[in-house]
C-alpha positions in Angstrom: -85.2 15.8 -98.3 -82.3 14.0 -99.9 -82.0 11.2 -101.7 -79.9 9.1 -98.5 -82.8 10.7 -96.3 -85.6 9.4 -98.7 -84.7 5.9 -99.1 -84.2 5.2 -95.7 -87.3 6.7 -94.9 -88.9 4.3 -97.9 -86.7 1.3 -97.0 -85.2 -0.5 -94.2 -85.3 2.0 -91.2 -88.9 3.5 -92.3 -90.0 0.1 -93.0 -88.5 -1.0 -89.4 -90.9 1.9 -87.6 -93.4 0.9 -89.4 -93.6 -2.4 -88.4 -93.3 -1.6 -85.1 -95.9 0.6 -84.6 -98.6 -1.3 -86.6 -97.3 -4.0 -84.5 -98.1 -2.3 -81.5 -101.3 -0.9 -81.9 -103.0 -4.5 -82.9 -101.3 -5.6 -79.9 -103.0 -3.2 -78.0 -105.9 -3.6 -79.0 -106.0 -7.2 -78.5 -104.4 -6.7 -75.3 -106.5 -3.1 -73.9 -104.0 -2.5 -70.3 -100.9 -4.0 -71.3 -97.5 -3.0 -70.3 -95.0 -1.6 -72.5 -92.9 -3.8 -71.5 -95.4 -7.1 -72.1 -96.1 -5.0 -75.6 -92.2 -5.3 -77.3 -91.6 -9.0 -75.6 -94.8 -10.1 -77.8 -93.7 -8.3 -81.1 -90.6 -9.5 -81.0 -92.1 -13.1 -80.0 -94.2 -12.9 -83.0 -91.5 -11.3 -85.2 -88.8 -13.6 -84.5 -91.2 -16.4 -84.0 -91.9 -16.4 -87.9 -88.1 -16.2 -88.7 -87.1 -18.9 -86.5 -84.5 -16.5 -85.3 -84.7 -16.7 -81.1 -81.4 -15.7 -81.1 -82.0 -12.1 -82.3 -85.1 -11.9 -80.4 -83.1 -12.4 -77.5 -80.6 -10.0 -79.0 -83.1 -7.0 -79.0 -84.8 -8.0 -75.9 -81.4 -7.5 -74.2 -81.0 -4.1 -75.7 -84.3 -2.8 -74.2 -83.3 -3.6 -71.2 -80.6 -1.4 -70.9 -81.2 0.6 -67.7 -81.0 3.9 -69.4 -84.0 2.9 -71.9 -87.4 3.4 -71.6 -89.3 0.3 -73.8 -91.5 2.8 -76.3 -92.2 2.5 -80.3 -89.0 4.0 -81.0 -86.6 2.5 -78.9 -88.0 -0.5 -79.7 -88.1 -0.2 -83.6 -84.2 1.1 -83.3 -83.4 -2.0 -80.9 -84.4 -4.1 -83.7 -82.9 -2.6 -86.4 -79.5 -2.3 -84.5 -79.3 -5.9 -84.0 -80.6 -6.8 -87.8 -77.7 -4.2 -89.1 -75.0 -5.6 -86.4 -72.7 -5.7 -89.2 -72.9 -1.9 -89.9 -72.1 -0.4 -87.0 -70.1 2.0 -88.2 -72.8 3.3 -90.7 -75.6 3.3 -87.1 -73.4 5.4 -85.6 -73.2 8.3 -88.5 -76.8 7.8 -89.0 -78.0 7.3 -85.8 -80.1 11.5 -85.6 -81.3 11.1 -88.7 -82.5 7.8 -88.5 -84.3 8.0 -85.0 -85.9 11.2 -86.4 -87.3 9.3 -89.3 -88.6 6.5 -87.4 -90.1 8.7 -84.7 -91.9 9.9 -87.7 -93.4 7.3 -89.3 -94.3 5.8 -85.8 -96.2 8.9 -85.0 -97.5 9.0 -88.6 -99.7 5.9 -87.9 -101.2 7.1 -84.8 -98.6 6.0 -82.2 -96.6 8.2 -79.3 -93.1 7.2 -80.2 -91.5 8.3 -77.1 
């Protein structure tokens, strides 16, 4: 594993899966027979509700519901840190395998189907 490799893993796009898939399992949980769907809209609620930032949650929202997505761990985790990074788009783009493979691992880490 390189360095590049290592600290995303450790930082920001690691940290992203992470979140997401700690997130939903409580929610689950909590919540035993809900959707997928009903899953991301209430981590994102609960995300964006403690940033006061509606405007991204309604950012990422808008990016799971691209027809061609399925709302899972993963897509969810790299709708959110699409629309965090916005500004480096460019820098998604050349990532975007490596990245998804690294969250899709620490998702599944914790316990969570990613996919």
């Amino acid at each position: 594993m390189g360095l590049g490799t290592w600290l995303a893993r450790k930082g920001n796009v690691g940290g992203t899966a992470r979140a997401v898939a700690n997130g939903w399992k409580v929610i689950i949980q909590n919540n035993p027979g809900i959707s997928d769907e009903q899953i991301a809209e209430t981590y994102v609620d609960i995300r964006y509700g403690a940033t006061g930032e509606p405007h991204l949650a309604e950012q990422v929202l808008e990016d799971l519901k691209d027809e061609s997505r399925k709302v899972n761990p993963l897509n969810l985790a790299w709708a959110i840190f699409s629309v965090e990074n916005a500004d480096e788009s460019d820098t998604l783009l050349e990532h975007f395998v490596v990245w998804r493979k690294i969250m899709r691992e620490e998702v599944e880490k914790l316990g969570v189907k990613a996919e």
